[in-house]
C-alpha positions as protocol buffer text, in pm:
chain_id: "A"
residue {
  index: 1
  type: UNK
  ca { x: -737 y: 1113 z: 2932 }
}
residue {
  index: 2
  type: UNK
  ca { x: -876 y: 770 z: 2875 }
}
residue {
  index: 3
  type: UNK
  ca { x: -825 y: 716 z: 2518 }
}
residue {
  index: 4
  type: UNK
  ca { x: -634 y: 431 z: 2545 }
}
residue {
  index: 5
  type: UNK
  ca { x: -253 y: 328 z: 2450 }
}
residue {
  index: 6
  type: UNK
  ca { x: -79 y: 528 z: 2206 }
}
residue {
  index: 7
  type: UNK
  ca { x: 54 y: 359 z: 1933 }
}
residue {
  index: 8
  type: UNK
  ca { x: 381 y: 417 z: 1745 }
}
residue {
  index: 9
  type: UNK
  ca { x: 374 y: 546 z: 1406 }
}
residue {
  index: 10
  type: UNK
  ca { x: 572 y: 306 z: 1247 }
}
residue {
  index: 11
  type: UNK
  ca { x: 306 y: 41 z: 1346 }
}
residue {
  index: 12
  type: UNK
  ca { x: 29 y: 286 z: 1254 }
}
residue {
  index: 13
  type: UNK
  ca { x: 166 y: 324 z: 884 }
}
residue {
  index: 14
  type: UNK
  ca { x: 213 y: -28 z: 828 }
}
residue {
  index: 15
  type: UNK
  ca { x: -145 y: -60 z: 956 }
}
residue {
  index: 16
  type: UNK
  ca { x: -253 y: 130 z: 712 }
}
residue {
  index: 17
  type: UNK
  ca { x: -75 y: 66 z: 440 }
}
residue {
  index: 18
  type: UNK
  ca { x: -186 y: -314 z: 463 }
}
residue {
  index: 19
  type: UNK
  ca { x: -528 y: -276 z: 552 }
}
residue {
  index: 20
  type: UNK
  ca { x: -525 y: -19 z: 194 }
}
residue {
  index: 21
  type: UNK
  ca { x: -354 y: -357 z: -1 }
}
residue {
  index: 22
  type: UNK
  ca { x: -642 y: -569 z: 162 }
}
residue {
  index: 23
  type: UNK
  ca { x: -884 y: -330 z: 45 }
}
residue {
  index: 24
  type: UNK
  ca { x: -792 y: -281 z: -284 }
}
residue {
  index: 25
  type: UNK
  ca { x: -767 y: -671 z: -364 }
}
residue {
  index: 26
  type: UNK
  ca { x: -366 y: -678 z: -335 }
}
residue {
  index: 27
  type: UNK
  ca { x: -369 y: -410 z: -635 }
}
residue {
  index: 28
  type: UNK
  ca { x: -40 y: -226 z: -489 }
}
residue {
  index: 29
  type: UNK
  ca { x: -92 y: 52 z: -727 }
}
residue {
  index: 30
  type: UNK
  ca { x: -479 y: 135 z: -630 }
}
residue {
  index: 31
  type: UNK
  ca { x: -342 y: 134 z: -255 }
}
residue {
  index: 32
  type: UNK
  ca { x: -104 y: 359 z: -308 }
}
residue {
  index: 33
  type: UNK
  ca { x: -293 y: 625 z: -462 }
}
residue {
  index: 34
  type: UNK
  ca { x: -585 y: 553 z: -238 }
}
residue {
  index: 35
  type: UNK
  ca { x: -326 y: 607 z: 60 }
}
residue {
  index: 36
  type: UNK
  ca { x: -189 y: 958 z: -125 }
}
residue {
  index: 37
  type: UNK
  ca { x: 164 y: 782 z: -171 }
}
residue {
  index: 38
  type: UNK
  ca { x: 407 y: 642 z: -486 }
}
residue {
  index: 39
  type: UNK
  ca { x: 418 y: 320 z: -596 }
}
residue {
  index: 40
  type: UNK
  ca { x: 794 y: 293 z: -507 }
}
residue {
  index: 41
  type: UNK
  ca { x: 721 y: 384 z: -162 }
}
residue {
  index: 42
  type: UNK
  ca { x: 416 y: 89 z: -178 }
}
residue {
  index: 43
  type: UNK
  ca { x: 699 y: -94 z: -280 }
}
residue {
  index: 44
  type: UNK
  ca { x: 978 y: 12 z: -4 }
}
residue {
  index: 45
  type: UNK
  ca { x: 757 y: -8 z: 246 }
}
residue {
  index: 46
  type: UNK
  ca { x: 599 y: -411 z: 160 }
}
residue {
  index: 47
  type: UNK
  ca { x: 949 y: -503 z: 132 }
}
residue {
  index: 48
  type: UNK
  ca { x: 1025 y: -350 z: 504 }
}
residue {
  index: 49
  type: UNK
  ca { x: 731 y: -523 z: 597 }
}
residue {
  index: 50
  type: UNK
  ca { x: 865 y: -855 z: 451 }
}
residue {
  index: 51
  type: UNK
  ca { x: 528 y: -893 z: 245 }
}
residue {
  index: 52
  type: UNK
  ca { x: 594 y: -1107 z: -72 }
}
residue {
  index: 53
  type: UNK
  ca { x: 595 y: -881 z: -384 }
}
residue {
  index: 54
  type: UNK
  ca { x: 219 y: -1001 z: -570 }
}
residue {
  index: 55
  type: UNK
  ca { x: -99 y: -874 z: -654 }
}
residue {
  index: 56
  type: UNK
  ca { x: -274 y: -793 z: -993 }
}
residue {
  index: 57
  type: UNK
  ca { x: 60 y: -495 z: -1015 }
}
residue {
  index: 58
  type: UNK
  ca { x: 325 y: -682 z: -967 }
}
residue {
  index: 59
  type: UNK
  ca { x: 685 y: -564 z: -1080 }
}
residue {
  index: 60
  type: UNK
  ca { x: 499 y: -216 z: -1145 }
}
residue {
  index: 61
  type: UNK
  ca { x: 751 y: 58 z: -976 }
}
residue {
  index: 62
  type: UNK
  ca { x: 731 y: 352 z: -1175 }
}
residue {
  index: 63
  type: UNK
  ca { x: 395 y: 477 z: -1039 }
}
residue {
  index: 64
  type: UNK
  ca { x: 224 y: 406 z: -1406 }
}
residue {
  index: 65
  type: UNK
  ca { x: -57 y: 232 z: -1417 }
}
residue {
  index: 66
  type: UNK
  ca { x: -112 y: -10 z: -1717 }
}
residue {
  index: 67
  type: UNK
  ca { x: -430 y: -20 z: -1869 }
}
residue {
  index: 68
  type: UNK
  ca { x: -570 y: -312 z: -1792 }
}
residue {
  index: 69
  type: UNK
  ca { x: -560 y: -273 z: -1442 }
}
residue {
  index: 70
  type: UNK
  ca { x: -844 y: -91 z: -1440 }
}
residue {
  index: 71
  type: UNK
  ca { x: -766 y: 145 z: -1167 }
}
residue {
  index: 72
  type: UNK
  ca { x: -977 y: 463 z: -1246 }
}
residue {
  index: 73
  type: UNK
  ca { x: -797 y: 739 z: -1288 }
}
């Protein structure tokens, strides 16, 4: 059909869930919701990844967001 390789969705998802923590300025929390996910999964799923928890959420796994994140809600 011509529309190239297809790629596997594991790679896919971790595409996409780094390219939402890039785009959100490492805020883990904005990413997630951005992305329609939990924070805890954020979480799980950096860890697989071997990314280094950080970011202006870090240690935040209960999918509340602190005030002064300013994440709109």
């Amino acid at each position: 059909m011509g529309h190239g390789p297809i790629v596997p969705l594991d790679q896919l998802e971790k595409q996409a869930i780094l390219l939402a923590v890039d785009a959100c300025g490492g805020n883990r929390t904005q990413a997630a919701r951005l992305l329609g996910i939990s924070v805890r999964t954020m979480r799980n799923k950096l860890r697989e990844y071997g990314v280094a928890p950080g970011g202006s959420d870090a240690g935040s796994d209960d999918g509340d967001v602190a005030a002064d994140e300013g994440v709109a809600v």
